[in-house]
C-alpha positions in Angstrom: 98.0 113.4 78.6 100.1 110.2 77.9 103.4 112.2 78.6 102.0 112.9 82.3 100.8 108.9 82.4 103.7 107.6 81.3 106.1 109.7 84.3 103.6 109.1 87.0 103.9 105.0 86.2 107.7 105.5 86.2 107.5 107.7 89.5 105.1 104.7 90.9 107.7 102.3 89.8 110.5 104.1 91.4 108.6 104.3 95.0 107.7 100.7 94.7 111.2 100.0 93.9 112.2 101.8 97.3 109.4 100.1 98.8 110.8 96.5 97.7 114.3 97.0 99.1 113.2 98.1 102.4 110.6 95.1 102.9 113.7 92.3 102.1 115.6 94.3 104.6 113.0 94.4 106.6 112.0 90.6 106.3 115.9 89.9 106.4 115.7 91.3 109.9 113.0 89.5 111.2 115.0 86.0 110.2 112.9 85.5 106.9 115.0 84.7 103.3 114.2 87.8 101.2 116.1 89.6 98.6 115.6 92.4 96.0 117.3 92.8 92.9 117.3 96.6 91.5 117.6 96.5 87.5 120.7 98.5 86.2 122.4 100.5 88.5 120.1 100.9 91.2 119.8 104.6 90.7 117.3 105.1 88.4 114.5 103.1 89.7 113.7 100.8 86.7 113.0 98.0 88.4 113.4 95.0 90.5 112.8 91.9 91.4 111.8 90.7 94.7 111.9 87.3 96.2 111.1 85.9 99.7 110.1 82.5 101.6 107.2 83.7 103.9 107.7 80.4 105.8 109.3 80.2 109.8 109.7 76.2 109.3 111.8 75.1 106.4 110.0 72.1 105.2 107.3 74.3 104.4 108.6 76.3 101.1 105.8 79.4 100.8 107.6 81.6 98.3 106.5 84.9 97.2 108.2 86.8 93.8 107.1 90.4 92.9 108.3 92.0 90.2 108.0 95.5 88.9 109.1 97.3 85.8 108.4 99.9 83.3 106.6 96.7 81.5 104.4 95.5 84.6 103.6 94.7 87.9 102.8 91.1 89.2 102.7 89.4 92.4 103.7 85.0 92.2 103.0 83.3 95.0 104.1 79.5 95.7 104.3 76.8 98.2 106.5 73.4 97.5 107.1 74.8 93.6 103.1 74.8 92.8 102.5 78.2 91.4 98.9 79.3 93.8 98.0 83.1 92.7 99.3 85.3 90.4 98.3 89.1 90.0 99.1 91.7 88.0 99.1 95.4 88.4 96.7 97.3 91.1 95.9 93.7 92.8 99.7 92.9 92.7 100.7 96.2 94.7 97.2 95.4 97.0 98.8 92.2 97.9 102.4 93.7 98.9 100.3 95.7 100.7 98.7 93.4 103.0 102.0 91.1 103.6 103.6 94.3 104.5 100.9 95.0 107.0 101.1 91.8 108.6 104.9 92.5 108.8 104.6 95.2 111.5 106.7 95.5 114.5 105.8 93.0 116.8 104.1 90.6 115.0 105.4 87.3 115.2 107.4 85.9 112.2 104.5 82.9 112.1 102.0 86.3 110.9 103.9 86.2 107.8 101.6 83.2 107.2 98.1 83.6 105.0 95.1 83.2 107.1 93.9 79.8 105.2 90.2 81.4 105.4 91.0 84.1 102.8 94.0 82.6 100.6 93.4 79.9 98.2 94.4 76.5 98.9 97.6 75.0 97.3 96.6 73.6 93.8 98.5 73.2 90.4 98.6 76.3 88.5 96.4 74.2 85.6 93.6 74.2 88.7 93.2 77.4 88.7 92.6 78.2 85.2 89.6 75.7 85.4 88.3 77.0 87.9 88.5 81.0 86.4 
């Protein structure tokens, strides 16, 4: 049983992997700064790290890191260097999810944005452990 567990989290790792290098292209393309960086070489599907700024004006610096492995899953978010949610594991890939969604042809670039009503305010990191 932990054989089969242990090759379906690699084969989720590898497809979110793939998934990863098509949203930077895909955010790349729709004028956003995104990257994703494969771990060794590129074929095996190890990992990666993925990094973009969800913002359309530059003095606003809304920064997104997610990074997957054969040791985790988490999802960073940021704006102006304060660290504002971090998630790990099934809520990590849930929220690729829904940036991806709103990253659908023909959405503006601006729907990159969080709707404030359901993302947490900008606060210190240290906030939000007092608040948990």
């Amino acid at each position: 049983m932990f054989g089969r567990l242990a090759e379906q989290y690699r084969s989720v790792v590898e497809d979110l992997v793939l998934s990863l290098q098509a949203l930077a292209a895909s955010l790349s393309a729709a004028g956003h700064t995104a990257s994703c960086y494969v771990c060794g070489d590129g074929r095996d599907g190890h990992g990666a790290s993925f990094v973009a700024n969800l913002s359309p004006a530059a003095s606003n610096n809304h920064m997104v890191r997610f990074l997957v492995s054969d040791f985790g899953i988490s999802w960073v978010e940021s704006r102006d260097g304060h660290e504002l949610v971090k998630l790990e594991g099934a809520e990590a890939i849930q929220e690729l999810g829904r940036m991806a969604e709103r990253l659908r042809p023909g959405q503006p670039s601006a729907a990159l944005e969080p709707p404030s009503a359901d993302w947490p305010q900008a606060q210190p990191r240290s906030a939000l452990h007092q608040n948990a």
